[in-house]
N, CA, C and O atoms as CSV, one atom per row, in Angstrom:
chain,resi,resn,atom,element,x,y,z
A,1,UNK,N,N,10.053,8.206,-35.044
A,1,UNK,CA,C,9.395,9.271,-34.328
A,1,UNK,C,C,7.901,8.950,-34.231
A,1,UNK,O,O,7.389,8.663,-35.313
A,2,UNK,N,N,6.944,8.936,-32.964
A,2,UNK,CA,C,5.908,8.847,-32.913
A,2,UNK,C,C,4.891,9.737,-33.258
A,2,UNK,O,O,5.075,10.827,-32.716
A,3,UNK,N,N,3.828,9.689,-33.994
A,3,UNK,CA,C,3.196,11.089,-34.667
A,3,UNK,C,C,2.512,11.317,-33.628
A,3,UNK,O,O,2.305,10.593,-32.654
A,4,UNK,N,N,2.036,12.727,-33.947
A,4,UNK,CA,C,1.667,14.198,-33.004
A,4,UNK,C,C,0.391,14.185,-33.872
A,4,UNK,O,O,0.123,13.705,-34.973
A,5,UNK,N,N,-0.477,15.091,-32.704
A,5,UNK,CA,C,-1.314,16.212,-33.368
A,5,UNK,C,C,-0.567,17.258,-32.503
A,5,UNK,O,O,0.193,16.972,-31.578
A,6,UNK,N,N,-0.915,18.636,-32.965
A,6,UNK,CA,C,-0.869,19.603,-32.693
A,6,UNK,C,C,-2.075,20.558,-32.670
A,6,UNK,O,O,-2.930,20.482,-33.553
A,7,UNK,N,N,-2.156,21.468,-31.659
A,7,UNK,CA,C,-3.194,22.445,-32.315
A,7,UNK,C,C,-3.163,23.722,-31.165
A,7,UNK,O,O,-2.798,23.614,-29.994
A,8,UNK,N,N,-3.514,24.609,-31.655
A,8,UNK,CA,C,-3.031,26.255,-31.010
A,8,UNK,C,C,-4.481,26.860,-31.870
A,8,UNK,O,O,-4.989,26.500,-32.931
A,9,UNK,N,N,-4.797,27.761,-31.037
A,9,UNK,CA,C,-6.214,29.107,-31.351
A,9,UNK,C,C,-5.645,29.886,-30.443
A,9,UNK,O,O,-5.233,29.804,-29.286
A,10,UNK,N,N,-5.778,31.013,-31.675
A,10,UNK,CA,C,-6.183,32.119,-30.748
A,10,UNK,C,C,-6.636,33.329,-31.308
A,10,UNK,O,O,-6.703,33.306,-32.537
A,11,UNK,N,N,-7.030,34.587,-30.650
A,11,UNK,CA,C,-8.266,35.787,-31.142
A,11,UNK,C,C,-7.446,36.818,-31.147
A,11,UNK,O,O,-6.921,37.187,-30.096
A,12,UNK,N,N,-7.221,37.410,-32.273
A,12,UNK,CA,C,-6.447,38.819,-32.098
A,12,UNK,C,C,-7.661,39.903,-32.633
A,12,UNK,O,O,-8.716,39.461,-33.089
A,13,UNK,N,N,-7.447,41.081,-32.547
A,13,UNK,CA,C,-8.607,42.339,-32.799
A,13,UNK,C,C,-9.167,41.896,-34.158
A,13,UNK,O,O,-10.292,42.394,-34.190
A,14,UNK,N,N,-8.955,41.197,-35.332
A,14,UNK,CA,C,-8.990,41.025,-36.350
A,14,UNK,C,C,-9.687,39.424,-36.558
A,14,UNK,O,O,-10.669,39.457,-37.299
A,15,UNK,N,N,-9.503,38.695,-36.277
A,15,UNK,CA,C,-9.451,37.469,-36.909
A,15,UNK,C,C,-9.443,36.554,-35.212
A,15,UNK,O,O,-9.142,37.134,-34.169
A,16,UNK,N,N,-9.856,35.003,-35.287
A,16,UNK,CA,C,-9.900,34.233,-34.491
A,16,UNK,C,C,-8.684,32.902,-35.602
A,16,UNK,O,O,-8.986,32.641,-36.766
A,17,UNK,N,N,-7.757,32.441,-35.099
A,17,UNK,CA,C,-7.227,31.130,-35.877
A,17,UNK,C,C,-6.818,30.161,-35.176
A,17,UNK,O,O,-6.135,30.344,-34.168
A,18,UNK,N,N,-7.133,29.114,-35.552
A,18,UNK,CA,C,-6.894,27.467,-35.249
A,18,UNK,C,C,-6.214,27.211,-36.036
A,18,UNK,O,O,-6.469,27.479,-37.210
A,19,UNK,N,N,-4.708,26.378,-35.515
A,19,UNK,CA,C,-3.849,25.932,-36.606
A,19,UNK,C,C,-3.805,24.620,-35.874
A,19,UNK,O,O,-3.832,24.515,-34.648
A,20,UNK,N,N,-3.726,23.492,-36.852
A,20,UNK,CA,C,-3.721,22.216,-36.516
A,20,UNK,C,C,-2.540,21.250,-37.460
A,20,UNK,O,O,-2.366,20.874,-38.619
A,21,UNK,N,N,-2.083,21.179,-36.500
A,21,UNK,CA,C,-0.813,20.261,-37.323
A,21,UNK,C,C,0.307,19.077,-36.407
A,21,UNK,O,O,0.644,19.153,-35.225
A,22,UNK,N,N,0.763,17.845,-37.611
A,22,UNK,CA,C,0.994,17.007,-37.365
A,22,UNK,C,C,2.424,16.724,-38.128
A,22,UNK,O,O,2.803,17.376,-39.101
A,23,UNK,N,N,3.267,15.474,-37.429
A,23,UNK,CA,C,4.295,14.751,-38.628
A,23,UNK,C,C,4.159,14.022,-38.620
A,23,UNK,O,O,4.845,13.148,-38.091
A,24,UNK,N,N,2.953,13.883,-39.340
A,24,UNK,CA,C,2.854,12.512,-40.431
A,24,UNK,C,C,3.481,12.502,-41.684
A,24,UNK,O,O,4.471,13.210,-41.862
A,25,UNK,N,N,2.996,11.734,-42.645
A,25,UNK,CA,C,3.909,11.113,-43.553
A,25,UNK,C,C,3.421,12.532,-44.613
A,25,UNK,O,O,3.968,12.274,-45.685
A,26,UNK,N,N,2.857,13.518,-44.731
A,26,UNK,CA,C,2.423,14.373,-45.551
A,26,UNK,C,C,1.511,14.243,-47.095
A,26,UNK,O,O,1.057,13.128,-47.350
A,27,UNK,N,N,1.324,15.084,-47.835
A,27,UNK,CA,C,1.133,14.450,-48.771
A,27,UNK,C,C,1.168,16.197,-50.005
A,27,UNK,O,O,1.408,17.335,-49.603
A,28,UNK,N,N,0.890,15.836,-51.251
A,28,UNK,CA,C,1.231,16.680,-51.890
A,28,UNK,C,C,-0.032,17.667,-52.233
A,28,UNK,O,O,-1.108,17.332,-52.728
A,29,UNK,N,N,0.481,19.249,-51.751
A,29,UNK,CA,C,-0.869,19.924,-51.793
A,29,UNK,C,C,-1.767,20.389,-52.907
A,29,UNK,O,O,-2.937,20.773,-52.882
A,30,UNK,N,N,-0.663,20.212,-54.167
A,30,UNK,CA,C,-0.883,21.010,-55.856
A,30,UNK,C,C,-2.137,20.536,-56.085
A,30,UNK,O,O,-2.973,21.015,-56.851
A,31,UNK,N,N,-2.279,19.171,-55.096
A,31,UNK,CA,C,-3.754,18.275,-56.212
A,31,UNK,C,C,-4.869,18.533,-55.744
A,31,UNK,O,O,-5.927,18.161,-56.251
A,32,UNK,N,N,-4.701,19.542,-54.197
A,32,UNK,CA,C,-6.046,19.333,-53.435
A,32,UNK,C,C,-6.757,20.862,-54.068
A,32,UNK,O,O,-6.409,22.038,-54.175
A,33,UNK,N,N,-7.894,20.058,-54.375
A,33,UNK,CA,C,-9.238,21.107,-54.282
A,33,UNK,C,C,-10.005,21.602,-53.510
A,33,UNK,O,O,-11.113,21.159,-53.812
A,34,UNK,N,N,-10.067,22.087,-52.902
A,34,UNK,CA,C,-11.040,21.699,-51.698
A,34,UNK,C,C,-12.820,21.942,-52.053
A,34,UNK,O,O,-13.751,21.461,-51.406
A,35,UNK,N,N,-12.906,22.803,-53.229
A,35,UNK,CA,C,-14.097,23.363,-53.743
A,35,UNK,C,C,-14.429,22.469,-54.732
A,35,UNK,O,O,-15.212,23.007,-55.515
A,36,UNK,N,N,-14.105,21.046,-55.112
A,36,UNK,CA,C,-14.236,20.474,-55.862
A,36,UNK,C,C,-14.867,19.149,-55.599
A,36,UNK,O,O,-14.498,18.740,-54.498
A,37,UNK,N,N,-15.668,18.337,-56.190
A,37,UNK,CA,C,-16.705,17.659,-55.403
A,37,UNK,C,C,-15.936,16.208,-55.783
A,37,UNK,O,O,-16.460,15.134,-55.487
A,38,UNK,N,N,-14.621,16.295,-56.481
A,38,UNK,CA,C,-14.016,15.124,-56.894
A,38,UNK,C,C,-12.646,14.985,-55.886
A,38,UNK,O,O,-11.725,14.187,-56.058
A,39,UNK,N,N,-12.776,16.027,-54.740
A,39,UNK,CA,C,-11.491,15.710,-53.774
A,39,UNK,C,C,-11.684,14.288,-53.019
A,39,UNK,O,O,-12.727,13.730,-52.675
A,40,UNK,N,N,-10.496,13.937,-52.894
A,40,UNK,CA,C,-10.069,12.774,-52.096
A,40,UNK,C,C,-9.872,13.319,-50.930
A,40,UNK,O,O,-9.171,12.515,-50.315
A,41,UNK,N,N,-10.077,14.184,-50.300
A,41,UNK,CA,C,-9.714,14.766,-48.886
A,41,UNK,C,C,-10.876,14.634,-48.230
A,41,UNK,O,O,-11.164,15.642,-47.585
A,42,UNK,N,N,-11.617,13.788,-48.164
A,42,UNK,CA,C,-13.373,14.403,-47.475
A,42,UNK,C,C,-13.098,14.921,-46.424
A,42,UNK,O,O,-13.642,16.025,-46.434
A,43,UNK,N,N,-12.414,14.730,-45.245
A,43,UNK,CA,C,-12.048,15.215,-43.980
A,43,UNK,C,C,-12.095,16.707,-43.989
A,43,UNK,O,O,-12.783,17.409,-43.248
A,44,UNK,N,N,-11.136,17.167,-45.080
A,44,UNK,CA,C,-10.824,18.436,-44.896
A,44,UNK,C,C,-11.802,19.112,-46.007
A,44,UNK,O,O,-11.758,20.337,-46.118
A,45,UNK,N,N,-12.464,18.549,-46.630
A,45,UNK,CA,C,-13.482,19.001,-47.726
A,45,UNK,C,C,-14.201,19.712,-46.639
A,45,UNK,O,O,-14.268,20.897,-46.314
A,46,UNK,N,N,-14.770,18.501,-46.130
A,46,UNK,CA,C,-15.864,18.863,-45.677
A,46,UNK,C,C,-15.853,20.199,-44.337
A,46,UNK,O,O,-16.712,21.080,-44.308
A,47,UNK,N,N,-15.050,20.126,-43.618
A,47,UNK,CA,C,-14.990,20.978,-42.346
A,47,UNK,C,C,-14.728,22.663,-43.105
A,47,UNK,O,O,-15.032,23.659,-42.448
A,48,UNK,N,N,-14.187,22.783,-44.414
A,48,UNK,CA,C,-14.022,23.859,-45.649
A,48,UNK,C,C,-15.123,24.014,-45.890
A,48,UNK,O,O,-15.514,25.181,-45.906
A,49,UNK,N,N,-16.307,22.691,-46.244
A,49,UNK,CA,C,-17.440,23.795,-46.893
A,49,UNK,C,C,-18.433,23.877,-45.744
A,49,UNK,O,O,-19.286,24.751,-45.902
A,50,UNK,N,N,-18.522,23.122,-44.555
A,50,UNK,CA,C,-18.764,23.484,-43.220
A,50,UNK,C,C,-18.705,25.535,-42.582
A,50,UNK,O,O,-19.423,26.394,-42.069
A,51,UNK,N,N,-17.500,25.350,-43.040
A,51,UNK,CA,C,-17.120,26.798,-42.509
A,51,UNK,C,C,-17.405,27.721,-43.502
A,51,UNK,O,O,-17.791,28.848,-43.191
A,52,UNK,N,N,-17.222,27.286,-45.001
A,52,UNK,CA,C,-17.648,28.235,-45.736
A,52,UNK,C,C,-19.418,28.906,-45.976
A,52,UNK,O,O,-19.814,29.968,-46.455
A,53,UNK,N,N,-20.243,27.566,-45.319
A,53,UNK,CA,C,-21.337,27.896,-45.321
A,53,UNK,C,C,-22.143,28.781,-43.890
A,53,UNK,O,O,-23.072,29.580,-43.771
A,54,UNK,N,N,-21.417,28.269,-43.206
A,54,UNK,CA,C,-21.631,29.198,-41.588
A,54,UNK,C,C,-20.973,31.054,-41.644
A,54,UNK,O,O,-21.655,32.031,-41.332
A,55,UNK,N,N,-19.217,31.100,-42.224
A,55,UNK,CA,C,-18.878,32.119,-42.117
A,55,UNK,C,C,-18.753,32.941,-43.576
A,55,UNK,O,O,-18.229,34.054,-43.588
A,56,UNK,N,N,-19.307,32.274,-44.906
A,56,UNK,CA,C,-18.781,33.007,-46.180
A,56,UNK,C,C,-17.493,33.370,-46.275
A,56,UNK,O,O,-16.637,32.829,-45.575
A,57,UNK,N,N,-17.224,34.278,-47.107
A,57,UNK,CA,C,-15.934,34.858,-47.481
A,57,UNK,C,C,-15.196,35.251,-46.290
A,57,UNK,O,O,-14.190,35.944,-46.438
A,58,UNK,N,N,-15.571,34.894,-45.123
A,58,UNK,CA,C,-14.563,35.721,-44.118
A,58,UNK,C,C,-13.642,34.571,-43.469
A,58,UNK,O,O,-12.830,34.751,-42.562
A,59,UNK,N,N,-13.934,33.327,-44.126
A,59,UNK,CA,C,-13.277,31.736,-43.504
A,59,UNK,C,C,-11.705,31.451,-44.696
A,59,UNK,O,O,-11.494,30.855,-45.752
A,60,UNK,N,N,-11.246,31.938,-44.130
A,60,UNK,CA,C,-9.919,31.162,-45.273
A,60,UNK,C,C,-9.147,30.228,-44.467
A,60,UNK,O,O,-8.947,30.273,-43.253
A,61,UNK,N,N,-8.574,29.011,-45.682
A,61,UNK,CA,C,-7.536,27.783,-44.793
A,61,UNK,C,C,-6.383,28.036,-45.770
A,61,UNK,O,O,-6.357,28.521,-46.901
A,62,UNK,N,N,-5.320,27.485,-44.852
A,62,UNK,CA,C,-3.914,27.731,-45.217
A,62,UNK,C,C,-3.779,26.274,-45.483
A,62,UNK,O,O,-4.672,25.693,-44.868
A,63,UNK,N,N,-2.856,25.253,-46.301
A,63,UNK,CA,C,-2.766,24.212,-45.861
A,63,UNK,C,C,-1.049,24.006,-46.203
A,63,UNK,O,O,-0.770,24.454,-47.315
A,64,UNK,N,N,-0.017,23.491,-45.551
A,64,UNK,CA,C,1.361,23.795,-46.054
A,64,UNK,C,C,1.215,21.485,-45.647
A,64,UNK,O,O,0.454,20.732,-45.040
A,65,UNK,N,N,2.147,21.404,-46.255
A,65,UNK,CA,C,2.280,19.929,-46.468
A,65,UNK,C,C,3.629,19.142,-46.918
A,65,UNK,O,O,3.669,18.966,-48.135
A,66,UNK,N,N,4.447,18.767,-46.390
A,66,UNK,CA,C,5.668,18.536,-47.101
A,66,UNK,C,C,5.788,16.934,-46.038
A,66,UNK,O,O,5.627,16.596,-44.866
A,67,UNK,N,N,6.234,16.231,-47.578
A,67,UNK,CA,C,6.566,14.538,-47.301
A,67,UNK,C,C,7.490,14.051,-46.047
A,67,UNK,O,O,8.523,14.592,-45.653
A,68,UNK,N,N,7.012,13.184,-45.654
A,68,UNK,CA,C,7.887,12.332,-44.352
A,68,UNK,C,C,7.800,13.920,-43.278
A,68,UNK,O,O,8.273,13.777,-42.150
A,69,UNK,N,N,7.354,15.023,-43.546
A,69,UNK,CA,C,7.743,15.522,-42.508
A,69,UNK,C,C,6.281,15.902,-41.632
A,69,UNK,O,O,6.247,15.849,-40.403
A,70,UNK,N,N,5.013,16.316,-42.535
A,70,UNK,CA,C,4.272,16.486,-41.531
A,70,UNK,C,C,3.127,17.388,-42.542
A,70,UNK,O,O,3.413,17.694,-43.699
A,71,UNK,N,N,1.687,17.776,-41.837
A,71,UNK,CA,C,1.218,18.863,-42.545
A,71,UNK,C,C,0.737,19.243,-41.654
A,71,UNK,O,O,0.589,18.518,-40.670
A,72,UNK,N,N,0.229,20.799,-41.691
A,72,UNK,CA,C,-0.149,21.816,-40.764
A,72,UNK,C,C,-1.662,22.725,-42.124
A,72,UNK,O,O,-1.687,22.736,-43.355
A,73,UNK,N,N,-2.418,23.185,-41.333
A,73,UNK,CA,C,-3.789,23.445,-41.548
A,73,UNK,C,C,-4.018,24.714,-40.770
A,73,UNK,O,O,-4.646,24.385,-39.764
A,74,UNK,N,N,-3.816,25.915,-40.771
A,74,UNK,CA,C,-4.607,27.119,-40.383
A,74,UNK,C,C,-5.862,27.286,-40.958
A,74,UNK,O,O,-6.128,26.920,-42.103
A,75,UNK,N,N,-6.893,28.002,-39.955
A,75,UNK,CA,C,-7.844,28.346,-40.300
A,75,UNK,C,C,-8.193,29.515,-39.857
A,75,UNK,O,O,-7.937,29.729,-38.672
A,76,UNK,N,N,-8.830,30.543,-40.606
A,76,UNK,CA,C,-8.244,31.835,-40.027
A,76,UNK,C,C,-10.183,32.284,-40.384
A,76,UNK,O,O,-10.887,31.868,-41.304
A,77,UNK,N,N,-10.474,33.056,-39.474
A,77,UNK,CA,C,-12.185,33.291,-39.729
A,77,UNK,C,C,-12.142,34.794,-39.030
A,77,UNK,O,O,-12.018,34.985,-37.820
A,78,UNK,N,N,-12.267,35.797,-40.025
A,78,UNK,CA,C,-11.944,36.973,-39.926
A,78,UNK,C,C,-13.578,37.729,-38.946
A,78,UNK,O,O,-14.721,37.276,-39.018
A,79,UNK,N,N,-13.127,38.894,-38.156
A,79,UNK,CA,C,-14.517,39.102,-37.371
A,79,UNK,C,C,-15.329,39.937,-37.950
A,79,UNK,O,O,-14.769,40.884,-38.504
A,80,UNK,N,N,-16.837,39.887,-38.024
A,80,UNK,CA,C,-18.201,40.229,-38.974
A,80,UNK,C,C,-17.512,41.549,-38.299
A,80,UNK,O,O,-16.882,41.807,-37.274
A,81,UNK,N,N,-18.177,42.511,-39.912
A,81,UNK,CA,C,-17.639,44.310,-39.497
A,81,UNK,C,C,-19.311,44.438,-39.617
A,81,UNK,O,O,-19.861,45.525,-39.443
């Protein structure tokens, strides 16, 4: 099977989300930190503390990940009250 990206946004009354996802070879999520300055992820480190410094507490990521099949990445950035 040839790998994909994927990716979908969109704005509901609440929240704006970008989900980005692929099947690639995956990898295992238990180990990732993302708040931790010893992650092996820089990619996704960084675009996390990117967003965490622009939107604060209102930026959360989802990350789901499972082997040979693929991983997928929501990002969900809730709207200033």
């Amino acid at each position: 099977m040839d790998p994909y990206p994927r990716s979908r946004a969109y704005r509901d009354a609440e929240a704006c989300v970008i989900r980005v996802e692929d099947n690639g070879v995956g990898f295992d999520t238990s180990i990732l930190d993302l708040r931790s300055p010893e992650s092996h992820h820089v990619g996704l480190q960084n675009v996390y503390q990117r967003l965490r410094l622009r939107y604060g507490d209102r930026v959360s990521f989802s990350l789901e990940s499972e082997a040979e099949k693929g991983t997928a990445v929501t990002i969900t950035i809730e709207e200033a009250r």
